[in-house]
Structures are given as C-alpha cells and as structure tokens.
TORKOL-4160 file (C-alpha; in steps of 0.2 Angstrom, whole numbers, padded with zeros to 4 digits, m for minus):
85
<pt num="1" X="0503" Y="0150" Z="m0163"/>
<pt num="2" X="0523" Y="0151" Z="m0163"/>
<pt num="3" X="0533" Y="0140" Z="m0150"/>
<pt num="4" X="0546" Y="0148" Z="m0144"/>
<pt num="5" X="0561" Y="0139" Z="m0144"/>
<pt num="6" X="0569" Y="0129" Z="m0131"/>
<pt num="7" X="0578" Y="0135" Z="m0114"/>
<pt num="8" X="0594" Y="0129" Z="m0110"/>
<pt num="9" X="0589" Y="0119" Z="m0096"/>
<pt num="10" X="0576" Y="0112" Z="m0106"/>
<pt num="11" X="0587" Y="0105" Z="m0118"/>
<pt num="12" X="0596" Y="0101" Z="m0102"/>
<pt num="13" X="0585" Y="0092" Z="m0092"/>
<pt num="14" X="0577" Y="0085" Z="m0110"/>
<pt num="15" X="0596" Y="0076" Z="m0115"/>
<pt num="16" X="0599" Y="0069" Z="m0098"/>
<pt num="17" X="0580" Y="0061" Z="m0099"/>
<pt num="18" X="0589" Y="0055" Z="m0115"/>
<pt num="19" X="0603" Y="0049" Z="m0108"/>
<pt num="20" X="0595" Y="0039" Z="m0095"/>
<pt num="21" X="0584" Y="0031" Z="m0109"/>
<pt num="22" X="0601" Y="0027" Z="m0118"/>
<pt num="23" X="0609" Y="0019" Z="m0104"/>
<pt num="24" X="0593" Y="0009" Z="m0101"/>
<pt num="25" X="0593" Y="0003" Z="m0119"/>
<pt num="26" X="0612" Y="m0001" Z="m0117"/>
<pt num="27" X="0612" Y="m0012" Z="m0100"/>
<pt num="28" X="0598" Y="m0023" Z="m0107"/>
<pt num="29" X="0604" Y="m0024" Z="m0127"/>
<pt num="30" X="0622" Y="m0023" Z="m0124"/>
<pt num="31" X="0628" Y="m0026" Z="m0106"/>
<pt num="32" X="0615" Y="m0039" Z="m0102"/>
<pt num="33" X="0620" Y="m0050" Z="m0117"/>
<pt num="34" X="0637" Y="m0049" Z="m0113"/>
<pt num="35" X="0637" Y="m0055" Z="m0094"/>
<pt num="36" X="0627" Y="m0072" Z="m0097"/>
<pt num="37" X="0638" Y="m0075" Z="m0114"/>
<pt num="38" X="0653" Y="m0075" Z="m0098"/>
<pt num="39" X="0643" Y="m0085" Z="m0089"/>
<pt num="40" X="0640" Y="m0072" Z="m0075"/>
<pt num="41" X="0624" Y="m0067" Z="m0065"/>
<pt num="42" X="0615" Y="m0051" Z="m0071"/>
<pt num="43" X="0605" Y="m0039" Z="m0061"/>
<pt num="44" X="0592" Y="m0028" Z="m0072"/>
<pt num="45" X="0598" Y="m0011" Z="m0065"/>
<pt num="46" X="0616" Y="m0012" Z="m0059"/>
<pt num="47" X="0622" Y="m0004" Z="m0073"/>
<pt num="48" X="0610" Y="0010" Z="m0072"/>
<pt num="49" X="0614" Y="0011" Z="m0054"/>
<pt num="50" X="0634" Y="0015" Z="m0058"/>
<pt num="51" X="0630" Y="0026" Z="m0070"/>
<pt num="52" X="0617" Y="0038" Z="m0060"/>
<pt num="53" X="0630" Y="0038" Z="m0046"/>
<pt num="54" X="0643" Y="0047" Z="m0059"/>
<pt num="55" X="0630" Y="0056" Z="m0065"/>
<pt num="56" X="0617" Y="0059" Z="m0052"/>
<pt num="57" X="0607" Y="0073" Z="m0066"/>
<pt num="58" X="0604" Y="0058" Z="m0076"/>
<pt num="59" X="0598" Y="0048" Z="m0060"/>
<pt num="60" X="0585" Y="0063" Z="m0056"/>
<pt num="61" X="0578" Y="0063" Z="m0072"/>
<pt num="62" X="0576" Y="0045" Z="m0074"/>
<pt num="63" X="0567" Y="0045" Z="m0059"/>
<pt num="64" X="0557" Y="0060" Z="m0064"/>
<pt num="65" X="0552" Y="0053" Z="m0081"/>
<pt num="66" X="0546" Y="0039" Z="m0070"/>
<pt num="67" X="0533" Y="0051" Z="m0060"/>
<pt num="68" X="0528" Y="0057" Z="m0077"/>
<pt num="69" X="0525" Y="0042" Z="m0084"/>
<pt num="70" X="0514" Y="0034" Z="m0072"/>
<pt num="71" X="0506" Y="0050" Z="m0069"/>
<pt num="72" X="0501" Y="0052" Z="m0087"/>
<pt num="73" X="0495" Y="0035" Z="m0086"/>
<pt num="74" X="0483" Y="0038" Z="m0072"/>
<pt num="75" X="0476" Y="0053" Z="m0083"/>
<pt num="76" X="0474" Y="0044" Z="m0099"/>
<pt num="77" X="0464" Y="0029" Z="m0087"/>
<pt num="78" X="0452" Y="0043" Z="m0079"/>
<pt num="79" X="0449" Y="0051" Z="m0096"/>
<pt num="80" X="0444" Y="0035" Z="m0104"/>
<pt num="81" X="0432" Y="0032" Z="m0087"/>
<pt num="82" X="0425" Y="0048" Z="m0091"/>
<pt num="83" X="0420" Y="0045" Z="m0108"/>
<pt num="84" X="0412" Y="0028" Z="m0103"/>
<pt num="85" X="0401" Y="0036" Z="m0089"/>
C-alpha cells in the first residue's frame, strides 16, 4: 500500500512538535548548565515557558504531544492486561 505524502499542516504541526522537543532538549543541556555555572537558580520550564509565549503553535503542540503520549501509554498498559487475562 502507498502512503501518500504529507499535508502541509502535517509537516506543520509535525515541525513545531519538533520544535518544542528541541527547545526541551536546549533548556535542560544548554540553558540549565549555563545558569548553575553563574551561580543562579534554575526552574525546569521557564525557558519553555518564554518560548511558547513567542510562539504559542509550539506551546499547543507540546501540550498535545503530552496528551498523546500518555494516552498511548494507557493503550499499550490495557493491551498488555489483555494478553495476560
């Protein structure tokens, strides 16, 4: 079977996914390491926070891919009940 090829606003929504992961990845290997080098607090998230509010498409699908994620979690932990029953 062929797949056709991506929307637009799939690879939309797919990149700013992307980008919330990124900016995720950044705040805890790049920012976070930064802040207690200057001897300054850090707060897992403010940095996220900033960047959502500039770009509130990237807050949504952070928050979406949360949804997913636990959601598929949830279905994976019924399906294994299932084949135990």
């Amino acid at each position: 079977m062929a797949m056709k090829p991506l929307t637009s606003a799939q690879k939309k929504a797919i990149y700013h996914v992307a980008l919330a992961l990124v900016v995720a990845d950044m705040e805890e290997q790049v920012i976070k390491p930064m802040t207690l080098k200057e001897g300054k607090p850090f707060k897992k998230g403010d940095f996220s926070k900033v960047y959502f509010r500039k770009v509130p498409q990237v807050g949504q699908a952070e928050r979406a891919l949360r949804k997913a994620v636990a959601a598929a979690q949830r279905d994976i932990a019924i399906s294994f009940k299932h084949k135990g029953s």
